[in-house]
MIKE-725377 format. One record per residue (C-alpha): residue number from 1; residue in one letter; z, y, x. Coordinates in steps of 0.25 Angstrom, whole numbers, plus 5000, padded with zeros to 4 digits. Example, Ala and Ser with C-alpha at 12.3 -4.5 7.8 and 13.67 -1.06 7.14 Angstrom:
<pts>
@n:1; res:a; pz:5031; py:4982; px:5049
@n:2; res:s; pz:5029; py:4996; px:5055
</pts>
This chain:
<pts>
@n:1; res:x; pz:4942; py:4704; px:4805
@n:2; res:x; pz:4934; py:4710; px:4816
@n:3; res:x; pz:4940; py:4711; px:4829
@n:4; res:x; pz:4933; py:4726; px:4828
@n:5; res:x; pz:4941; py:4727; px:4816
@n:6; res:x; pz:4954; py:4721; px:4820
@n:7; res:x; pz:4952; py:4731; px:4832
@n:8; res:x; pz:4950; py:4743; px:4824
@n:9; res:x; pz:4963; py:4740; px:4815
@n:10; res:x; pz:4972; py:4738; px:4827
@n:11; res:x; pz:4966; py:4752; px:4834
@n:12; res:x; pz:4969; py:4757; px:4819
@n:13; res:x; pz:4984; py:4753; px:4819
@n:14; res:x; pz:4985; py:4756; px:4831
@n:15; res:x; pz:4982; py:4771; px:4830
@n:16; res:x; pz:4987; py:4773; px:4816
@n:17; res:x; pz:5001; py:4777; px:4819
@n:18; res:x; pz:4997; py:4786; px:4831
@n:19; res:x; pz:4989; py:4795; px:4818
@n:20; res:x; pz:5000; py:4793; px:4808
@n:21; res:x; pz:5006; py:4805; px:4814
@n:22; res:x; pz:4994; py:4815; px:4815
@n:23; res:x; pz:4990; py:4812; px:4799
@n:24; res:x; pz:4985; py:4817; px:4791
@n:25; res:x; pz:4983; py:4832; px:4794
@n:26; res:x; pz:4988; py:4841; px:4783
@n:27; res:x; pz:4972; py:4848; px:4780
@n:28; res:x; pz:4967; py:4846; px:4768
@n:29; res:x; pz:4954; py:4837; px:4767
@n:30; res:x; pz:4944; py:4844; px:4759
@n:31; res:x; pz:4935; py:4856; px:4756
@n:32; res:x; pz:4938; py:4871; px:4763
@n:33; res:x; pz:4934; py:4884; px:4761
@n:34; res:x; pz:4934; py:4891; px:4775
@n:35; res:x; pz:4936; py:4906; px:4774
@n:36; res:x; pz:4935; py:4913; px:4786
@n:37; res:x; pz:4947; py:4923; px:4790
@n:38; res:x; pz:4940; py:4929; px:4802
@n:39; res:x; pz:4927; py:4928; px:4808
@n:40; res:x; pz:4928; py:4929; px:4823
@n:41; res:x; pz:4913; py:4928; px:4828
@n:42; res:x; pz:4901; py:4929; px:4816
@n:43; res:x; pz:4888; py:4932; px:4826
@n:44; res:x; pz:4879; py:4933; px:4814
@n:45; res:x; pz:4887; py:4936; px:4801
@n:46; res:x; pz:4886; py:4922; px:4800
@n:47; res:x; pz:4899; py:4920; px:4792
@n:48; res:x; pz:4893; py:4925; px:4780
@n:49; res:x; pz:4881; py:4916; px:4780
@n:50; res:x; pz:4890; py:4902; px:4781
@n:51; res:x; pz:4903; py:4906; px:4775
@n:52; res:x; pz:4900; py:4901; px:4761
@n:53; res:x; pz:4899; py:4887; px:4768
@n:54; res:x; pz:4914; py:4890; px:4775
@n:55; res:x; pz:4919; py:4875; px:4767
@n:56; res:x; pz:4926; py:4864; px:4776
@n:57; res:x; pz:4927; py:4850; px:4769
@n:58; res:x; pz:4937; py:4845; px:4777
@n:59; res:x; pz:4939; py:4827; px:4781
@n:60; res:x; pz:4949; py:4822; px:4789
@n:61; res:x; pz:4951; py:4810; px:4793
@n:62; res:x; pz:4963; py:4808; px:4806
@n:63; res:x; pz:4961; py:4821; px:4813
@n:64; res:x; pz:4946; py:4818; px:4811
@n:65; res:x; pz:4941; py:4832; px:4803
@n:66; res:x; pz:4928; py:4832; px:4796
@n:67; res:x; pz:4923; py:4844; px:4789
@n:68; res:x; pz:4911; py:4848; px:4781
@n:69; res:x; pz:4907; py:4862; px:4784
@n:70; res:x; pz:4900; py:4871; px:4773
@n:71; res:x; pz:4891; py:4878; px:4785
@n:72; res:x; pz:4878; py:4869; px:4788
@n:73; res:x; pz:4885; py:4858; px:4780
@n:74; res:x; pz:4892; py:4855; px:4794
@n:75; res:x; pz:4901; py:4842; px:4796
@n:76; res:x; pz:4913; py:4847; px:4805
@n:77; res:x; pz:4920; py:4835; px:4814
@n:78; res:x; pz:4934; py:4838; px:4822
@n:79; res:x; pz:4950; py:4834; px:4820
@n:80; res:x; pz:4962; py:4839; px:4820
@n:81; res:x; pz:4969; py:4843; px:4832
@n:82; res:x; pz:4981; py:4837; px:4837
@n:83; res:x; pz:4991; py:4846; px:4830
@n:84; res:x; pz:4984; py:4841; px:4816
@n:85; res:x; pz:4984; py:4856; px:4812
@n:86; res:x; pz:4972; py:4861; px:4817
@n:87; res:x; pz:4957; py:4854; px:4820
@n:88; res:x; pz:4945; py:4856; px:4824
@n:89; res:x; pz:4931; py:4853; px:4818
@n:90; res:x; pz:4916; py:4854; px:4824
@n:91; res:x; pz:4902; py:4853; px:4819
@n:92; res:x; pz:4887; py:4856; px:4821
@n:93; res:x; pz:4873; py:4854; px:4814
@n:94; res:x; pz:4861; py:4855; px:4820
@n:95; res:x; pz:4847; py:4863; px:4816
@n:96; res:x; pz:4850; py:4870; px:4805
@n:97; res:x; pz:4842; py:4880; px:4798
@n:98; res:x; pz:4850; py:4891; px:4793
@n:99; res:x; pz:4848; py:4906; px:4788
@n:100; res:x; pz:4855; py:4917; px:4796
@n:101; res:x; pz:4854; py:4931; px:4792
@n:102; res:x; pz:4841; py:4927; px:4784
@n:103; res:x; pz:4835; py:4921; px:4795
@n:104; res:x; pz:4833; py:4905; px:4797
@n:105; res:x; pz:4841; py:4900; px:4808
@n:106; res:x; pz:4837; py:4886; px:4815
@n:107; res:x; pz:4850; py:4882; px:4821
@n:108; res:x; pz:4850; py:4872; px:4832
@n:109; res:x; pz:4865; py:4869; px:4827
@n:110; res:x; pz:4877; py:4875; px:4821
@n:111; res:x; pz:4890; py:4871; px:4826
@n:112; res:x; pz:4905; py:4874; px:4819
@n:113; res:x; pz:4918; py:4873; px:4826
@n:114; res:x; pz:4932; py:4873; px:4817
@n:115; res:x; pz:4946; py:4874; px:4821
@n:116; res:x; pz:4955; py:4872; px:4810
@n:117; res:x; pz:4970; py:4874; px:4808
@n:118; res:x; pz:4978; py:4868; px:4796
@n:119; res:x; pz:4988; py:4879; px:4788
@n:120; res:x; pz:4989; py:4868; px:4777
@n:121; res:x; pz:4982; py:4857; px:4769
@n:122; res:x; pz:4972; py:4867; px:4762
@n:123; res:x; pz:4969; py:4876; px:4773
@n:124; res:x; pz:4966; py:4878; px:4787
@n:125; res:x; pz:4963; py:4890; px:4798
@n:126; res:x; pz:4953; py:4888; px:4806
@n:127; res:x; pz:4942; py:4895; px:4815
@n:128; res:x; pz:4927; py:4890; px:4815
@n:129; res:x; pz:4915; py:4893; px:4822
@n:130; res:x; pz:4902; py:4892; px:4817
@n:131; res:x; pz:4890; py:4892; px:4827
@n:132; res:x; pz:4874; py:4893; px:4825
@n:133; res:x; pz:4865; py:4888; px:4836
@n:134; res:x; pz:4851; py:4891; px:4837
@n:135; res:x; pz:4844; py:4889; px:4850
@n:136; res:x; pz:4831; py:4896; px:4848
@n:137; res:x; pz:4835; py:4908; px:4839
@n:138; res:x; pz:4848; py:4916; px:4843
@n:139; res:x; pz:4850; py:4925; px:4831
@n:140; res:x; pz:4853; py:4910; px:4824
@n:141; res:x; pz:4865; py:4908; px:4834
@n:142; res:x; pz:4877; py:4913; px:4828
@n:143; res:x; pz:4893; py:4909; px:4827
@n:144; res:x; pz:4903; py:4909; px:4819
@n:145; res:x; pz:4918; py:4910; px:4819
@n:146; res:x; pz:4929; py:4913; px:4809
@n:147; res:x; pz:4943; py:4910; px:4808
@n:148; res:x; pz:4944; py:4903; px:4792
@n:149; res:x; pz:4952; py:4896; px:4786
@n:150; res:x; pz:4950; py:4883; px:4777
@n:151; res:x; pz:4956; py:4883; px:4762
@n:152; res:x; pz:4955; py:4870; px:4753
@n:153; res:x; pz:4954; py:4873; px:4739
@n:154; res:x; pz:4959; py:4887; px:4741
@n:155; res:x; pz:4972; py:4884; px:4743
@n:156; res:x; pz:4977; py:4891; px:4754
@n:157; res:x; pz:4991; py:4886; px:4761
@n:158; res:x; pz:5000; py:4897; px:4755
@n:159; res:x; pz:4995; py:4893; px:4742
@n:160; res:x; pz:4999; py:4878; px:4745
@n:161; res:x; pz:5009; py:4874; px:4735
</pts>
């Protein structure tokens, strides 16, 4: 065996009991319907042009999340939060072409920011904010934010057995 290797399996052991305690987090992996509850800023009616892409598919590993978002086909990267109820997730592509109102739109970059909180295994609240960013055309540059909240499989938590 490696001396890399023996390394690894020691910094392992190591760390294993101090992570016992904060796993695993009671969310659900797996695919989400987002459905917003209340838009707070929609600069350019843009809720109605991406809202059929609202889907979250939702990995975790430790408080690592990772979540394919429906809207650009966007990976998501954050973690959970101390408390293991609530995270936190971010991500951004760059030059996309997109239709707004008709119009093409060449967006320098679209960025998304989520914060999440748990209210059982198939569900979460949450807000998002959703941003396009076009340096050289402003009526391309628009944001997004709703309050939603994430439902697997249509089971809400009331309807939880």
């Amino acid at each position: 065996m490696s001396t890399l290797r023996r390394l690894c399996l020691i910094a392992f052991a190591l760390a294993a009991p101090s992570l016992a305690g904060c796993l695993p987090y009671s969310q659900n992996e797996g695919e989400y319907e987002l459905t917003p509850t209340e838009v707070l800023r929609d600069d350019c009616n843009l809720l109605s042009e991406v809202q059929s892409d609202f889907r979250l598919g939702l990995q975790i590993s430790g408080r690592v999340v990772r979540a394919d978002f429906g809207v650009q086909n966007m990976q998501l990267l954050g973690y959970f939060l101390e408390d293991g109820d609530a995270f936190t997730a971010d991500g951004s592509v760059a030059n996309v072409s997109t239709t707004r109102n008709g119009e093409e739109c060449l967006l320098d970059q679209v960025r998304v920011h989520l914060d999440a909180t748990t209210q059982c295994v198939t569900q979460f609240n949450g807000q998002l904010r959703l941003a396009y960013d076009s340096n050289g055309v402003a009526r391309c540059n628009c944001e997004l934010w709703v309050r939603f909240e994430g439902v697997q499989g249509n089971t809400r938590c009331e309807e939880e057995p």
